[in-house]
N, C-alpha and C positions, 0 to 999 in steps of 0.2 A: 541541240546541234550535234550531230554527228562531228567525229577526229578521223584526221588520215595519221597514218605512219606510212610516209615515204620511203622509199629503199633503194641507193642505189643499189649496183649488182657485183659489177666485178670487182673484187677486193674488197667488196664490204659484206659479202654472202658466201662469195665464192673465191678460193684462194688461187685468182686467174693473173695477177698482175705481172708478174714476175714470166709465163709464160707468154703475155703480151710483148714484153722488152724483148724476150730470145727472138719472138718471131717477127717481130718490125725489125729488129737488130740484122736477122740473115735476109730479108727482104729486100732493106736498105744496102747489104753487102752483095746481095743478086745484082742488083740495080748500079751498084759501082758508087757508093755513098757512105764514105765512113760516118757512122754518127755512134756516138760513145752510148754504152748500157747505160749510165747515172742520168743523157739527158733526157733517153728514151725514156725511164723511170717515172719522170717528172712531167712527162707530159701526157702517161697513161692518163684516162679519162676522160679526154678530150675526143671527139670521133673523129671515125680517120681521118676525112680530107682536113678536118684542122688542124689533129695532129702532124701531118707531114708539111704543111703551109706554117706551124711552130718549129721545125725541126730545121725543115731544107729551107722555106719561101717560097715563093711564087715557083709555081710550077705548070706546066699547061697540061690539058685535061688530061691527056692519055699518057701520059708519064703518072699522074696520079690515080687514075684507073689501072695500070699496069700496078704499081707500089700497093693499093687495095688487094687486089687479084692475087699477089704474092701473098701476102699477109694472110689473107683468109686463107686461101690454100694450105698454109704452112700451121696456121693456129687450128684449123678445119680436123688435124692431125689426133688432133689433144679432145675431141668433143666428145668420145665413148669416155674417158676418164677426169674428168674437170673436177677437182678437190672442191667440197664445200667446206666454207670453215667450220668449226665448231661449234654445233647447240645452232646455225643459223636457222634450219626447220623450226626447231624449236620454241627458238625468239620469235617466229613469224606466227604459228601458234599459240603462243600467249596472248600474243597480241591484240589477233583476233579471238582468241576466249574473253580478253578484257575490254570488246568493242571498241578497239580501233578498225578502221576501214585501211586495208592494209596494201599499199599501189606499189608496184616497182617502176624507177625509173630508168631506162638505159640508153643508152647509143646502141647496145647490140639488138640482132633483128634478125628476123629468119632462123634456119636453121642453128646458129650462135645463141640467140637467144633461148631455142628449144632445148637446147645442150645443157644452156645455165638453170633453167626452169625444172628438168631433171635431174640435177647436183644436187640442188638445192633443196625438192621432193616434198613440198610446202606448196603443191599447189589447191587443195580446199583451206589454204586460209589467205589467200592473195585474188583481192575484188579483182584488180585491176591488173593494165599495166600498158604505162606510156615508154614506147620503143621509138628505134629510128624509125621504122615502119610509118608512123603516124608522127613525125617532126623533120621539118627543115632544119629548124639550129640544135647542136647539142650543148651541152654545158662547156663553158661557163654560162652561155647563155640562160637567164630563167626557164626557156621554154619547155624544159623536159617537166620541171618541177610543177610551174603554171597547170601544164596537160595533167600530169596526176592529179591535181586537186580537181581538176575539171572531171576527171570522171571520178574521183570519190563527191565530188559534190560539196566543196568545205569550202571554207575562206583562208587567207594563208592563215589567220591567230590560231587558225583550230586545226594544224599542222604540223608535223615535225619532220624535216628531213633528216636520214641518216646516208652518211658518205665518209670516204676515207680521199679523200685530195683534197686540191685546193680548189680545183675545180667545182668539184661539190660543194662545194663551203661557199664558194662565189656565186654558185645559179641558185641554191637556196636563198643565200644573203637576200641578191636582187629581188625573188620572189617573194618577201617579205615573210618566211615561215623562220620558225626556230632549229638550228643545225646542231645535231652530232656528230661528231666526228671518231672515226675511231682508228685503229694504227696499225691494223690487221694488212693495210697496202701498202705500209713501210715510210710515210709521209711523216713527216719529223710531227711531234705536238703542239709545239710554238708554231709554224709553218698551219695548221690547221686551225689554230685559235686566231691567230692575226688574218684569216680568210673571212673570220666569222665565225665558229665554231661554238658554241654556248656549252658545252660539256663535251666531254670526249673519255673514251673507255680501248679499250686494249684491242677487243673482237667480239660478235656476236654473244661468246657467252661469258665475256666480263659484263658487257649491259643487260643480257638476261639476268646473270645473278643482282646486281644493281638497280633492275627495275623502279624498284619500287620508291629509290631516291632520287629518280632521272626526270628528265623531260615527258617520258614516256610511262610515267607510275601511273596505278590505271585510276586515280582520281584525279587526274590533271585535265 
């Protein structure tokens, strides 16, 4: 039976989250919307339109089409320089030398996701990868997680997600795969273990160096 190793992207590859909260923060401030950096924080990972439907509420379409349109505009800024974290190539590389089937999960899409794909510079060890592009719901819902095992071809046992939210921790949960969690997006430890979280590590290359006692050792 072939394994996937699931990935989210932002904040768990790529150290994007924190420039997510600036630019919904001046989006939300364009738009005449005070909302605080810590709640924006906390609801990074969620894709946009749920994120702004967590934030503000009901909102009708083109008010949330405009708040989208800002937002990319303003993150669109950041996509020639988008920091990868540390050792993440690298972690994606082992993983694939150690046969796992290696899928990314994201909300981002298009051009945003070309952006993360190039930070990242790990793309001959990455099979797949389940984007908005190819999903209606994003996490918390399973279905990002669901679509990556569908095109690595696994069943969730023979799975692992790795994600930095809670979000993440909740669309793996649902999906019935095993969650890592890691701290690289600023998401407290408690906060990711009571999500679900079956292990947790610092960033990309605390669990690389770790491997081999993790979810992800390459005899598991």
């Amino acid at each position: 039976m072939g394994r996937a190793a699931v990935f989210d992207v932002d904040g768990t590859l790529v150290d994007t989250n924190h420039l997510h909260v600036t630019t919904w923060w001046e989006a939300f401030r364009q738009a005449g919307h005070q909302v605080s950096m810590h709640a924006i924080h906390r609801s990074v990972g969620l894709g946009s339109e749920d994120l702004i439907a967590h934030l503000l509420g009901g909102r009708d379409r083109d008010e949330v089409a405009l708040l989208v349109a800002a937002h990319t505009a303003l993150y669109g800024t950041f996509f020639d320089r988008l920091p990868p974290l540390k050792d993440a190539g690298r972690l994606l590389r082992r993983l694939d030398h150690d046969g796992w089937n290696v899928v990314l999960a994201t909300s981002a899409g298009g051009r945003e996701l070309s952006a993360l794909r190039r930070a990242i510079g790990a793309d001959d060890a990455i099979a797949a990868t389940a984007s908005a592009n190819d999903m209606e719901s994003g996490m918390p819902a399973p279905e990002p997680v669901e679509h990556a095992l569908e095109l690595a071809g696994v069943p969730p046992e023979a799975a692992v997600f790795v994600g930095d939210t809670v979000w993440d921790m909740r669309a793996g949960t649902r999906a019935g795969v095993t969650c890592v969690g890691l701290l690289s997006g600023g998401i407290p430890r408690a906060d990711l273990q009571e999500a679900g979280a079956r292990a947790i590590y610092r960033d990309p290359s605390h669990l690389l160096a770790m491997l081999a006692d993790s979810p992800l050792a390459p005899d598991t």
